[in-house]
ROPA-964435 format. One line per field, with one value per residue (C-alpha): x, y, z; residue in three letters. Coordinates in Angstrom, 3 decimals. Each point is the difference from the previous one (the first is absolute). Example, Ala and Ser with C-alpha at 12.3 -4.5 7.8 and 13.67 -1.06 7.14 Angstrom:
<pts>
X: 12.300/1.370
Y: -4.500/3.440
Z: 7.800/-0.660
residu: ALA/SER
</pts>
This chain:
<pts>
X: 20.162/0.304/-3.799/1.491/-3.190/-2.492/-2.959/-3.636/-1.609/-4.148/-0.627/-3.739/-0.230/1.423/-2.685/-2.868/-0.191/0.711/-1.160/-0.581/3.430/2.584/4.073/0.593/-2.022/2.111/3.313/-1.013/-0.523/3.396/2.030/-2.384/1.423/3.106/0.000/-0.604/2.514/2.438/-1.313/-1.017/2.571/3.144/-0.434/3.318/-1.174/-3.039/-0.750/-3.227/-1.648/-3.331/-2.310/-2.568/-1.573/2.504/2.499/-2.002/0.314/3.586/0.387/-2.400/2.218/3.154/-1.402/-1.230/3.360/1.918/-2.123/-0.093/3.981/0.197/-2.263/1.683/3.744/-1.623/-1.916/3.480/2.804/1.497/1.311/-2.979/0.789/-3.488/-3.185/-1.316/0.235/-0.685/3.026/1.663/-1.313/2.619/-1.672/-3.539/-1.359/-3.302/-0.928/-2.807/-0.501/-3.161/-3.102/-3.213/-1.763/2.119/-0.682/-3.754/-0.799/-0.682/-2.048/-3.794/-1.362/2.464/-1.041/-3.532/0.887/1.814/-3.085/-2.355/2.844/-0.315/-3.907/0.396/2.187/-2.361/-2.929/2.053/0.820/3.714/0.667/-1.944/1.931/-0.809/0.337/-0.132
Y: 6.604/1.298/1.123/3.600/1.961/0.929/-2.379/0.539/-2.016/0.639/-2.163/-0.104/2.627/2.585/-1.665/2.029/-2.540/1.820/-1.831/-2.680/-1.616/-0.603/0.592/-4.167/-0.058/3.226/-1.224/-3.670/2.511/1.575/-3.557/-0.945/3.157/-0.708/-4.091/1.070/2.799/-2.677/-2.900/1.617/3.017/-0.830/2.118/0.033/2.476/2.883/2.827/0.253/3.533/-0.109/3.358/0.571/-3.597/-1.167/0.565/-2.372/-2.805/0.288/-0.028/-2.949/-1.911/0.386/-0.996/-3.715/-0.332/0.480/-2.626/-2.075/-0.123/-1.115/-2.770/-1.533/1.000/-2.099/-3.088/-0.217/1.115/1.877/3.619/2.295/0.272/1.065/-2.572/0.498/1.145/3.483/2.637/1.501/3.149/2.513/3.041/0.591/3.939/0.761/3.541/1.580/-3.106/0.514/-2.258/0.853/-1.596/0.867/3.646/-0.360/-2.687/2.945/2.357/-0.151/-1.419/-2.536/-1.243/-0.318/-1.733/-2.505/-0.503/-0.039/-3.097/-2.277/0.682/-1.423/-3.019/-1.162/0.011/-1.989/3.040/-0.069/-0.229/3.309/3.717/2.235/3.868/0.310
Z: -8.983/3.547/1.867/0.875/0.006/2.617/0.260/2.221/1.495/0.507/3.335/1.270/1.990/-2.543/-2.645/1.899/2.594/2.634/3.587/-1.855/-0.617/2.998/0.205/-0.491/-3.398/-1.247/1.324/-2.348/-2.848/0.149/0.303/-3.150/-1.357/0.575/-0.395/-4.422/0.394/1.216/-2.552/-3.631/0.909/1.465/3.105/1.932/2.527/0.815/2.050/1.173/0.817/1.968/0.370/2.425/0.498/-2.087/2.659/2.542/-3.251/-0.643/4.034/0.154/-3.376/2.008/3.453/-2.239/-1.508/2.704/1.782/-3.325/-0.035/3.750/-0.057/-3.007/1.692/2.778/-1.939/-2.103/1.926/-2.230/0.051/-0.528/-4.067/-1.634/0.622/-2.991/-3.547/0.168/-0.499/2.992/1.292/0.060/1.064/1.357/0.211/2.121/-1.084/2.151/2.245/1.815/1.258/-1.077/2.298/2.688/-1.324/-0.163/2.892/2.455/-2.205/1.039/-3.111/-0.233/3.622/-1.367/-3.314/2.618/1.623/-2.743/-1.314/3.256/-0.250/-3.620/0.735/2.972/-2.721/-2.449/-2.473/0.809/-4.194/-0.053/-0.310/2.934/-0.712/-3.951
residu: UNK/UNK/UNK/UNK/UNK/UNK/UNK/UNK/UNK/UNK/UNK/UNK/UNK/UNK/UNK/UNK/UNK/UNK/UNK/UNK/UNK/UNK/UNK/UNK/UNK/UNK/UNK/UNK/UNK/UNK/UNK/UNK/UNK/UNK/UNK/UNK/UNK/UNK/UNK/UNK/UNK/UNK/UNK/UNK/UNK/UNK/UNK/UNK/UNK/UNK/UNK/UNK/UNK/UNK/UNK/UNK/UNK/UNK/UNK/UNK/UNK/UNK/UNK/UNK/UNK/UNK/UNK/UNK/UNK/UNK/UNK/UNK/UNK/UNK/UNK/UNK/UNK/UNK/UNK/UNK/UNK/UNK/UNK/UNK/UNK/UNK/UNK/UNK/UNK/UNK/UNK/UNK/UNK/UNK/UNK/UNK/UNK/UNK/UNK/UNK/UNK/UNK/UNK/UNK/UNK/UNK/UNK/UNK/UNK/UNK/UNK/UNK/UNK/UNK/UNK/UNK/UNK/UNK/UNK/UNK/UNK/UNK/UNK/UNK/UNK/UNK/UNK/UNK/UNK/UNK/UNK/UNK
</pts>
């Protein structure tokens, strides 16, 4: 039976993680994702949508595949066919692609939650949340 229906996937920084997680971690998350939909599935092919931070992930997936398919082109010699067994992206759609931290790095209290971080990494809290 053909996988023909829209599936989610909850990386770490949409679990209520977020500043905690980073793009790589999410971008593993989505090729787990899409490893099973390939394996248990049959998977021939997705389109992946990315919202808000989930714009920077899908951005971030691509980016690693792209570089994933080169070095294997390159270790094999062959003609850039797929690296791996995940499906073939055929479309990707960023909808509202911003940077949050971009966004907020200027705002005052962000410049003193910055501060307040260093502080806690040169004590040895650098596991500890600032700001919450």
């Amino acid at each position: 039976m053909p996988f023909d229906q829209p599936a989610r996937v909850l990386t770490s920084v949409a679990a209520r993680r977020y500043g905690t997680s980073c793009l790589d971690r999410d971008a593993e998350e989505v090729r787990m994702l899409m490893r099973v939909l390939r394996s248990e599935y049959g998977c021939k092919g997705v389109a992946i949508v990315g919202h808000s931070t989930g714009s920077q992930i899908v951005t971030r997936f691509m980016q690693q595949q792209q570089q994933r398919q080169q070095a294997a082109s390159q270790a094999a010699g062959h003609d850039g066919s797929p690296a791996d067994d995940l499906p073939p992206v055929l479309a990707t759609v960023l909808h509202s692609a911003v940077s949050d931290r971009e966004c907020m790095a200027g705002k005052p209290r962000m410049v003193d939650m910055a501060a307040a971080a260093e502080k806690m990494v040169a004590e040895g809290k650098g596991q500890e949340i600032v700001g919450r």
